[in-house]
Every structure is written in C-alpha cells, then in structure tokens.
C-alpha positions in Angstrom: -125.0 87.8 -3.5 -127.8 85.7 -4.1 -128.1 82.9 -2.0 -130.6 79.7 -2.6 -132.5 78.8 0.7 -134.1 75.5 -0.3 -133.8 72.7 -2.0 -134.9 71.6 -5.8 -136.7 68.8 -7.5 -134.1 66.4 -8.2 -136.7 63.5 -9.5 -138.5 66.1 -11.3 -138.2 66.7 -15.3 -134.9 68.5 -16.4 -135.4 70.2 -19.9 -132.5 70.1 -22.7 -129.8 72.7 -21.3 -130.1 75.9 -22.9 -127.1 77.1 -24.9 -126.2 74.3 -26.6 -129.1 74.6 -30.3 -129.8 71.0 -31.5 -129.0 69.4 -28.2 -131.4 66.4 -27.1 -132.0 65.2 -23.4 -133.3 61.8 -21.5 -133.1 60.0 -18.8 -130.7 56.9 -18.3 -132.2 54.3 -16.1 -130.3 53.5 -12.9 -130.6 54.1 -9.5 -127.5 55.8 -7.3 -125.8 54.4 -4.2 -124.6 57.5 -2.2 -124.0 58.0 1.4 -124.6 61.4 2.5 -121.9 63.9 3.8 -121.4 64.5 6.7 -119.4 67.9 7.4 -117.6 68.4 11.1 -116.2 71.0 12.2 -113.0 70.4 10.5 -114.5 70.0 7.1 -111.6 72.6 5.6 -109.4 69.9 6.5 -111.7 66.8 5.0 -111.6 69.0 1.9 -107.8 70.0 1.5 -107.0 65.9 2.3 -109.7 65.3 -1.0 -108.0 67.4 -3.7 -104.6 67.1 -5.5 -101.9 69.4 -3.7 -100.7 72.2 -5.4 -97.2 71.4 -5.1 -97.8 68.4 -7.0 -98.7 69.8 -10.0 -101.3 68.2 -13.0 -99.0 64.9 -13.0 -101.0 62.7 -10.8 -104.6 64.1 -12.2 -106.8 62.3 -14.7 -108.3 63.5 -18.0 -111.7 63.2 -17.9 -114.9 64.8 -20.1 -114.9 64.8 -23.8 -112.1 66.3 -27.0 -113.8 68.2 -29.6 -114.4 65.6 -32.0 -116.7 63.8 -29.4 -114.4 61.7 -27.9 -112.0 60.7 -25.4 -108.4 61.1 -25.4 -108.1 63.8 -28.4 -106.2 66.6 -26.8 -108.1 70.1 -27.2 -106.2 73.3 -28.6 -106.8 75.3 -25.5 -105.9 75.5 -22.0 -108.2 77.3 -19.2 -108.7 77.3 -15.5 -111.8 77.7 -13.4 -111.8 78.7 -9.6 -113.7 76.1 -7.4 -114.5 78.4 -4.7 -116.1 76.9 -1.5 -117.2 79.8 1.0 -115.8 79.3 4.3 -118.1 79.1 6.8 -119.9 76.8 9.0 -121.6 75.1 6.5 -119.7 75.3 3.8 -121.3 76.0 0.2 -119.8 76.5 -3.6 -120.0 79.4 -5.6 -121.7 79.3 -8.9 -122.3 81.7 -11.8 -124.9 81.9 -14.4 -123.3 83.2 -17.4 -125.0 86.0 -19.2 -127.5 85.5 -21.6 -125.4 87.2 -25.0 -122.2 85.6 -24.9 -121.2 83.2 -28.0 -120.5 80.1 -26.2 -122.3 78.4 -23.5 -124.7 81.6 -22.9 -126.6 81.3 -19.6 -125.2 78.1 -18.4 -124.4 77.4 -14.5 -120.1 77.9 -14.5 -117.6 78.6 -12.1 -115.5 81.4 -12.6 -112.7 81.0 -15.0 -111.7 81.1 -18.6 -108.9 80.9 -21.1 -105.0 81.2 -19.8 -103.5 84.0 -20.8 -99.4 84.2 -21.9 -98.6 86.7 -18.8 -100.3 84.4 -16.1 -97.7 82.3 -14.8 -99.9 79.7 -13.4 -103.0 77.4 -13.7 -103.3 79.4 -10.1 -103.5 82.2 -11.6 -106.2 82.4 -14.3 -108.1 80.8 -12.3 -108.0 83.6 -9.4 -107.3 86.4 -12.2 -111.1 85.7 -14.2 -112.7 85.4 -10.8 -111.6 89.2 -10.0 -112.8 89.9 -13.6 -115.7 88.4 -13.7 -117.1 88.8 -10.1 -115.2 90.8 -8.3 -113.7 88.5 -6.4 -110.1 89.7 -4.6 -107.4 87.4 -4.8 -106.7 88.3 -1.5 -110.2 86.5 -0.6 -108.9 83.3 -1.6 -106.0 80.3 -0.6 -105.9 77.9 -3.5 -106.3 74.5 -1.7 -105.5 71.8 -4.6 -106.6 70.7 -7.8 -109.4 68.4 -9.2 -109.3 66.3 -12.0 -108.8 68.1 -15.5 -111.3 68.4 -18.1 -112.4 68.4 -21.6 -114.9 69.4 -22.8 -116.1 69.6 -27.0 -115.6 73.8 -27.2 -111.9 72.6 -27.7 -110.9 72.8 -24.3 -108.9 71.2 -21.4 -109.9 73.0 -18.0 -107.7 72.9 -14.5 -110.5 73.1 -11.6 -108.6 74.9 -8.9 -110.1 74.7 -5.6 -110.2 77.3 -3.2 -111.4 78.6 0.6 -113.1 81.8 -0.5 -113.7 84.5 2.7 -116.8 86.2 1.1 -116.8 89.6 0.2 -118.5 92.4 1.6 -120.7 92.2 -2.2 -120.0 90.8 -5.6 -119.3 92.9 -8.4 -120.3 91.3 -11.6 -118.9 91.9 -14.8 -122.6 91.9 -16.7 -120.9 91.3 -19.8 -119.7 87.8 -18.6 -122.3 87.1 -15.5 -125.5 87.6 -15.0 -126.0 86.5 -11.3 -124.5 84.6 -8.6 -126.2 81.6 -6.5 -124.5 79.7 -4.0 -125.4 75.6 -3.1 -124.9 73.7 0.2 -121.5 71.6 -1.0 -123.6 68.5 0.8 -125.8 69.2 -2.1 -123.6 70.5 -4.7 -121.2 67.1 -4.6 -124.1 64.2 -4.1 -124.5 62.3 -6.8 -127.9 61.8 -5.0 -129.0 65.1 -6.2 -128.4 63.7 -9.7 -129.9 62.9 -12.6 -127.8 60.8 -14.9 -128.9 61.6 -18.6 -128.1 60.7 -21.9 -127.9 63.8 -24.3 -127.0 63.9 -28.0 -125.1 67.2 -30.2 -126.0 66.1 -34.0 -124.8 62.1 -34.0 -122.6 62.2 -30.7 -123.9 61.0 -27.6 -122.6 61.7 -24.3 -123.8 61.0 -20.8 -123.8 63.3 -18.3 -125.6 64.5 -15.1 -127.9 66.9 -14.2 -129.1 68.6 -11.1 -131.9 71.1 -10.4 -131.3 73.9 -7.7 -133.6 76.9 -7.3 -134.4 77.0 -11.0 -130.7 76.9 -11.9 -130.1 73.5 -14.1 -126.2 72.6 -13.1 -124.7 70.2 -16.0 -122.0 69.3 -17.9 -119.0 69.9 -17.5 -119.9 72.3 -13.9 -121.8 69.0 -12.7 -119.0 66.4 -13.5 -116.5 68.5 -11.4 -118.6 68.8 -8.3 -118.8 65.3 -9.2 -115.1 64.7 -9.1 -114.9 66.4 -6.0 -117.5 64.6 -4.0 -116.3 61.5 -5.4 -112.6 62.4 -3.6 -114.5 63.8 -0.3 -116.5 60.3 0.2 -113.1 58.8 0.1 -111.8 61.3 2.9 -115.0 61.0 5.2 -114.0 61.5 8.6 -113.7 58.3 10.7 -117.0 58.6 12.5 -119.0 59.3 9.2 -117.0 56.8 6.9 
C-alpha cells in the first residue's frame, strides 16, 4: 500500500481533471470558515455518531450531486455503491483509489472502491464490500459497515450509496490492474476539511457545475470523491466531541 507522508499545495493551481475531454476549470472566489478536527481517542465512535445507521436505511438521506442531464432532481438509470473505508488506527486515514488509466469512464480519477449493483447482491452493503474485494483485494471480513452518507448523483447516469466502513488493513492490497492502478491513503483530518479545498467552477459543453478540489501528493481528489468526504466532514463537525466543539 502506498501511503502519502505529507501534505499538498492546497492554494496552489489545480489543472482541469483528467478524464472528463472538453472539461474547463476556475476558481470561485470565497474564502472557507472551518475549524479543524480534532480526533480523540474515541474517534470510531465520533464517526459512527456522524453517519446514517444502517438499520435505518436510505430514507432519512439526501440526494445530492448532479442527474445526467446536468441537473438536480432528475433521477439517474443506475444504482451503485462505493465503500468509504476509513483505516482503523490511531490516526485514522481513508482509503482512495486511482483508477486505471484505460477504462471508458472516469479513467485515472481519485475513487473509492465501488461500482454498479448487481441483481444477486442483496444489499447496498453488499456491492459496496463485494467491488472492494474485486478491485483491491480487500476481505470483507476486513471490514464492519458503520452507516451511510448522503447519496449521490452524478452526470454518468448514476445515483451512488457511500457506505462507510472501519477497515483492519490487510497484510497487502491486491489490485485488480484492470480497474486500479494504485492505492494512496489521506489523514481523514485532511481528507474531510473543507480547508483543504478549493471551491471551483468547471463547465462539460454548456453546463456548469461547482465543485471542489483538493491536491494531495500529486493525486487531484474531485467531484463526486471530494463532495462525499465533504458530506462526511460536514456530519463529523457536527459530532465534535465536547472539548473540541
């Protein structure tokens, strides 16, 4: 496993994200107002309070992102999950995947693991945990699903069900090369600050969107990847412990 050991340039330029042709980037003007985290040593417990329990289902979560027309509220076709794995250790830090370079869609782009459901899986759960096995060699055994975040769309026609998950890392990843070409792994007091953000304006054809960006070891983390470490800082701040808060 790769792991990042510093910091990236946050204020510095962050180029059009590759994968998309025709797609335009530039900055918004604004300045964030973000506290940092501050992680104890029950920060499993900060985290399972922040997400959506299982057990409730996708009732209580929003819709958030972009349909495949462009805009908001136009439900897409497909259905996927993605795992949201957050390594459990003393500091804790998410998983990432840069997708390889050949595939169709969304080639090279920072992901989480995840991908279409399939008919046989019988749960959000599920695909979530069964595409991390395939694409990284991750054993479900490895992993208890904590909650959900928010759902997603996003303009390649799907909705996406972040499921987030303590991961007990693996003696090595096994990448499907196909799929992945590496993973990286971010501090989640990075990963989630909307400090660490760019918020940029980019344009496919004549739709506009607004998004945010983040640079980390030469990895660019956007769209859809950004906005749901996004969703889940936003629901950490609001579960800060006491002393923090």
């Amino acid at each position: 496993m790769q792991r990042a050991a510093g910091r990236g340039s946050p204020g510095g330029h962050i180029p059009a994200p590759a994968g998309l042709p025709g797609l335009h980037a530039q900055a918004v003007p604004g300045k964030f107002v973000f506290s940092s985290f501050s992680f104890g040593s029950s920060w499993q417990e900060q985290l399972r309070a922040a997400v959506t329990p299982l057990v409730h289902g996708v009732a209580p979560l929003k819709v958030m992102g972009y349909g495949p027309d462009g805009e908001r509220g136009a439900r897409p076709d497909r259905t996927a999950a993605v795992l949201v794995p957050v390594l459990d250790e003393r500091e804790p830090r998410v998983l990432l995947t840069r997708r390889a370079d050949g595939l169709p869609q969304h080639a090279g782009q920072v992901s989480f693991p995840g991908g279409r459901a399939e008919p046989a899986d019988e749960s959000a759960v599920h695909t979530a945990l069964r595409e991390a096995f395939e694409e990284i060699g991750l054993p479900e055994s490895n992993v208890t699903p904590v909650g959900f975040l928010d759902r997603f769309d996003i303009i390649s026609n799907y909705r996406i069900l972040p499921v987030v998950g303590l991961v007990k890392t693996p003696d090595q990843w096994l990448l499907d090369e196909r799929e992945v070409a590496e993973v990286f792994s971010v501090p989640l007091s990075v990963a989630a600050n909307r400090d660490e953000y760019q918020r940029r304006e980019y344009r496919r054809g004549d739709t506009r969107y607004v998004g945010h960006f983040m640079e980390w070891k030469g990895h660019t983390v956007w769209g859809a990847t950004a906005a749901m470490l996004l969703n889940l800082g936003d629901r950490l701040m609001h579960h800060r412990p006491a002393e923090s808060a």
